[in-house]
C-alpha positions in Angstrom: 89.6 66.4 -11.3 87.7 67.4 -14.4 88.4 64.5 -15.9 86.9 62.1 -13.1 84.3 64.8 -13.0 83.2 64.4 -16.8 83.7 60.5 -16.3 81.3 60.5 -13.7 78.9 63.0 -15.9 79.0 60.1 -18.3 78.6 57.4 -16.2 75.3 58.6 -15.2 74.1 59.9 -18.5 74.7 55.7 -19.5 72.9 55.1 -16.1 69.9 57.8 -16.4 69.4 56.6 -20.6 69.7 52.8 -19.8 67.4 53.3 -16.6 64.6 55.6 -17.4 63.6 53.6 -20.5 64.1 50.3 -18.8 60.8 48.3 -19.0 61.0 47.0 -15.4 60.8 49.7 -12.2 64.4 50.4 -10.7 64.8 52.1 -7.4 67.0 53.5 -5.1 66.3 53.5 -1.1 68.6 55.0 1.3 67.8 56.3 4.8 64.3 54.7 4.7 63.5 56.8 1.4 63.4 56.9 -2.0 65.4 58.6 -3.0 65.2 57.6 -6.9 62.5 56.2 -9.1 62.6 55.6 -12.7 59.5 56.2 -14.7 58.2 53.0 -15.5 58.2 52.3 -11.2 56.3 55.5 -11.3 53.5 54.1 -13.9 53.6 50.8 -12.3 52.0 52.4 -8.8 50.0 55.1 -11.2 52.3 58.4 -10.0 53.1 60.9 -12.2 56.5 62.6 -12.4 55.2 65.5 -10.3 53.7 63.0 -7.6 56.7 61.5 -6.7 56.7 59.2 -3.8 59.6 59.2 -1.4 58.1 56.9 1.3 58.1 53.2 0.0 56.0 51.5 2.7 53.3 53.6 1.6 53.3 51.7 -1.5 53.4 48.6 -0.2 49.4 46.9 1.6 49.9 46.9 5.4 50.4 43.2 5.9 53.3 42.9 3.6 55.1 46.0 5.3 57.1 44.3 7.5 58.7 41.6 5.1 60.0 44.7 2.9 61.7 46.4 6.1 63.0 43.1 7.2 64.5 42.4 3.8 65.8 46.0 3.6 67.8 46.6 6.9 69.2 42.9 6.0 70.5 44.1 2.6 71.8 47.1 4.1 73.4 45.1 7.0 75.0 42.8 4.9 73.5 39.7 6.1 71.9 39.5 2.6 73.3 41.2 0.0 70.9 40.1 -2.7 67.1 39.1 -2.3 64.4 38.5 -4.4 60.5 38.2 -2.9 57.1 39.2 -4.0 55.0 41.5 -2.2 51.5 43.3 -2.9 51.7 46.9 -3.5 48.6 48.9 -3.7 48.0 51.4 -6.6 47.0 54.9 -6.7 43.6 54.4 -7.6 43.4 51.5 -4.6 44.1 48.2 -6.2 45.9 45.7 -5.4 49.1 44.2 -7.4 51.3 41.6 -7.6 55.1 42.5 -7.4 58.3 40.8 -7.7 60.8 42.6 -5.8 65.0 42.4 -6.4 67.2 44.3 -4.3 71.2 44.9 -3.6 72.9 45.9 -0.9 75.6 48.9 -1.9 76.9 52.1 -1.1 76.0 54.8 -3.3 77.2 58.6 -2.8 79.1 57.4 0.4 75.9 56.3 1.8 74.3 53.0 2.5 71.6 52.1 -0.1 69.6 49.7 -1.3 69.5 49.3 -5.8 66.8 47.0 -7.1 63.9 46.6 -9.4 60.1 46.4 -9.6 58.3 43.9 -12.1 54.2 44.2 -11.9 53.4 40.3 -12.3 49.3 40.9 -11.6 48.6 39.6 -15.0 50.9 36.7 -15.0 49.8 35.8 -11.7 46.3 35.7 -12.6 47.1 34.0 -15.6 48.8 31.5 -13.4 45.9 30.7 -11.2 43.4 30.6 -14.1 45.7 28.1 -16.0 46.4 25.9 -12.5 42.5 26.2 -12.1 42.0 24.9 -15.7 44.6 22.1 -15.0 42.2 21.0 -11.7 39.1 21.5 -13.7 40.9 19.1 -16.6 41.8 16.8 -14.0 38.2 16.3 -12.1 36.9 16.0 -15.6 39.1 13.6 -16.6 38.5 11.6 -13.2 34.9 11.6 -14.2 34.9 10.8 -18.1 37.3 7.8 -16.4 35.0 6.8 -13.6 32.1 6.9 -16.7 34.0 4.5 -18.9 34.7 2.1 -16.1 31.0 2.4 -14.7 29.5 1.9 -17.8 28.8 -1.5 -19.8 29.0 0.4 -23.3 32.2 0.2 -25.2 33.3 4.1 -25.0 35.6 5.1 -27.5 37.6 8.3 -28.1 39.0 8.7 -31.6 41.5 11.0 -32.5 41.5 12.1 -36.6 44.9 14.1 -36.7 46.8 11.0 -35.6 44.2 8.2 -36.4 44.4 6.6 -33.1 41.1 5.3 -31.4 41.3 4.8 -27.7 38.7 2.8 -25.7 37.3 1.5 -22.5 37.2 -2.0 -21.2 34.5 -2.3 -22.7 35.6 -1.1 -26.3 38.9 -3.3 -25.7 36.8 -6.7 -25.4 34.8 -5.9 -28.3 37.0 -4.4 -30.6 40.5 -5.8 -30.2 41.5 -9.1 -30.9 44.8 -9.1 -29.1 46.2 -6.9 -26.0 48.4 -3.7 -27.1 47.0 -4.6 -30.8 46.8 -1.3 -32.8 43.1 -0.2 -33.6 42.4 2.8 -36.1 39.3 3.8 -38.6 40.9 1.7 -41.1 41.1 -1.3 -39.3 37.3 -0.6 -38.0 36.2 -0.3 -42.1 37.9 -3.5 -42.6 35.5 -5.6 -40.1 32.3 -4.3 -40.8 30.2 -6.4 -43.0 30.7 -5.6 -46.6 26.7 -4.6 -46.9 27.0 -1.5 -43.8 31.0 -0.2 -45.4 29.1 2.5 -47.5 26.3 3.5 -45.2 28.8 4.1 -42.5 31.1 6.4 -44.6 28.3 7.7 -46.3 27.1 9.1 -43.0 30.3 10.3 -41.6 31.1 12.0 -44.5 28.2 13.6 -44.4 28.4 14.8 -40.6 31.5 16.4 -41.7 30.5 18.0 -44.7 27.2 19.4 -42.8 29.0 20.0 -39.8 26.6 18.1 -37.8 27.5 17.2 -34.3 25.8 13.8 -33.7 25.8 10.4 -36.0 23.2 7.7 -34.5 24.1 4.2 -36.8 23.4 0.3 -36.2 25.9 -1.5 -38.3 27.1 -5.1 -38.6 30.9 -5.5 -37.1 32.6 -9.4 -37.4 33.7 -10.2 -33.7 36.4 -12.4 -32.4 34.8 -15.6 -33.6 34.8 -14.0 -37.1 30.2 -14.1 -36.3 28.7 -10.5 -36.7 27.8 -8.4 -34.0 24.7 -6.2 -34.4 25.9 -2.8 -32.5 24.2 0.6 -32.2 26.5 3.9 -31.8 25.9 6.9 -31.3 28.5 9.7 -31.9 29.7 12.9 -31.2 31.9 14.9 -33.8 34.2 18.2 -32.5 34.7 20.8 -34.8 38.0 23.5 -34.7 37.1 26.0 -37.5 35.1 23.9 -39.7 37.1 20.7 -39.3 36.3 18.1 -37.5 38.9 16.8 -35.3 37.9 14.7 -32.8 34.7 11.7 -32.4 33.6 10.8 -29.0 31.1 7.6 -29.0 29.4 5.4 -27.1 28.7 1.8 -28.9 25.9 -1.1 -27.4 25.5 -4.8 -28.7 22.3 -5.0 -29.6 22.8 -8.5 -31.3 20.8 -10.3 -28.7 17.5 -7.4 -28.8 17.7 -8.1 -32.6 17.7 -12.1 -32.1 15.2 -11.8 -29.7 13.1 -9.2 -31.8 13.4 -11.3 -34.5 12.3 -14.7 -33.1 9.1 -12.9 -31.5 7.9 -11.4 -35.4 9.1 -15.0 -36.5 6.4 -16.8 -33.9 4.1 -14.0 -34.2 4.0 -14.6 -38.2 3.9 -18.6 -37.9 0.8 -17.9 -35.1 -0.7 -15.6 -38.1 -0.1 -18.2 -40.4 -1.8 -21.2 -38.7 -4.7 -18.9 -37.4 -5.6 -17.6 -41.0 
C-alpha cells in the first residue's frame, strides 16, 4: 500500500512539475467546476493564485457559453472523447480573447472529468486578419496597377535589379521585344540604345542611385524592330530598401512622331525666315 501510495506521490510530483510550468493553460473540470487550473490558465484570464476561479462559464463571453457546455457533457458522455474548438473568453480586466480549446474525456479520482488545455491565440489571430487583409489590399492593388497597364497606351515596365528581369505591358512588349517569350533585361536595353544616349543613360541612373533620388525623367534614342530609332521619353521611379535601390517602376512614350513633327515646323519656320530676310 505504501508503495502504490509513494508511486502515486510521484506520479503527481511529474504531473504538478510538467504542468505548472507548461506554457499553454491545462485544466481540469468535473461536476461543472474547475476543479484544477495551472498557472499559466490563471495569467491567461488575468487571476491570481488567490482569485482562483472554479466556475468556467464565467470565463467564457455569453454567446459562446453554450458551445463549451455542449462540447463538455459530450466529452463526458463519450460521444466525443476528444474535441478541439475556439471560443472567446473574456479577461479580468473586460477584454475579449481569442482561445483555442482541447479537451478529453476521462475519469480522474473515480470521477467523470474533463483534461484539456488553453492556448490564448488573440495575437495570432489578429495577426491573421491583418496579413489576409494585406493579402486583399495586395490583390485590389494589383487588379489596379493591371487594369492601368492594359488602359494605358504607354509601354509600363516593372524591372526587377536582384534578378535582372524587366516585365512589361502590351504596350512595353510591342516596343521592346522582338520576338514572343524573348528574354528582355538592362543589358539587352543598353545594347539598343543608340551609341550617342549609352552614357547619358547610365550616367543618370547611376547617379539616382548614388543620390538616392527617387525619379529619373530621360528622352533617349532606342533602335526598334526595323533596326530605325525610336525617340522615347521615360520617366522612372527607383525603390530604395536601406539605401539600395531595388526595384525601377517606369512609364515610357514614343515621342518620335512630336519630334518629326517639331522638327519639320522649326525646318519651315527657318526656310520662311530665310526667304523673308
Amino acid at each position: 500500500r505504501k508503495k502504490v501510495e509513494l508511486e502515486l506521490l510521484e506520479a503527481e510530483s511529474k504531473f504538478r512539475s510538467l504542468v505548472e510550468k507548461s506554457m499553454v493553460g491545462v485544466y481540469i473540470i468535473q461536476k461543472n467546476k474547475i476543479t484544477y487550473s495551472n498557472p499559466r490558465q490563471q495569467q491567461i484570464f488575468g487571476y491570481g493564485e488567490e482569485e482562483y476561479v472554479s466556475d468556467f462559464l464565467h470565463l467564457i463571453v455569453e454567446e459562446d457559453r453554450q458551445k463549451v457546455l455542449v462540447n463538455i457533457q459530450d466529452s463526458l458522455q463519450g460521444n466525443m472523447r476528444s474535441n478541439r474548438y475556439s471560443v472567446k473568453g473574456r479577461h479580468k480586466e473586460g477584454h475579449i480573447i481569442d482561445l483555442d480549446v482541447f479537451g478529453t474525456g476521462t475519469m480522474f479520482q473515480g470521477e467523470p472529468a474533463v483534461i484539456g488545455t488553453l492556448v490564448d491565440i488573440t495575437e495570432s489571430r489578429k495577426l491573421l486578419v491583418q496579413t489576409q487583409q494585406s493579402e486583399e489590399a495586395l490583390k485590389i492593388s494589383n487588379e489596379r496597377f493591371e487594369l492601368v497597364t492594359k488602359a494605358t497606351n504607354e509601354a509600363i515596365m516593372d524591372w526587377n535589379i536582384e534578378k535582372n528581369i524587366i516585365w512589361g505591358n502590351e504596350s512595353y512588349q510591342k516596343l521592346f521585344i522582338e520576338e514572343e517569350n524573348a528574354p528582355f533585361d538592362f543589358n539587352i536595353f543598353l545594347s539598343k540604345l543608340h551609341p550617342d544616349d549609352v552614357a547619358n543613360v547610365k550616367e543618370l541612373f547611376m547617379r539616382a542611385v548614388a543620390e538616392n533620388e527617387s525619379s529619373i525623367e530621360a528622352v533617349f534614342r532606342f533602335k526598334n524592330l526595323h533596326t530605325n530609332y525610336l525617340i522615347l521619353e521615360v520617366n522612372a521611379y527607383l525603390l530604395f530598401n536601406e539605401g539600395r535601390v531595388y526595384r525601377v517602376l517606369g512609364a515610357i512614350r514614343d515621342i518620335t512622331e512630336e519630334r518629326n513633327y517639331q522638327e519639320r515646323i522649326e525646318l519651315a519656320k527657318s526656310l520662311s525666315d530665310n526667304i523673308i530676310n
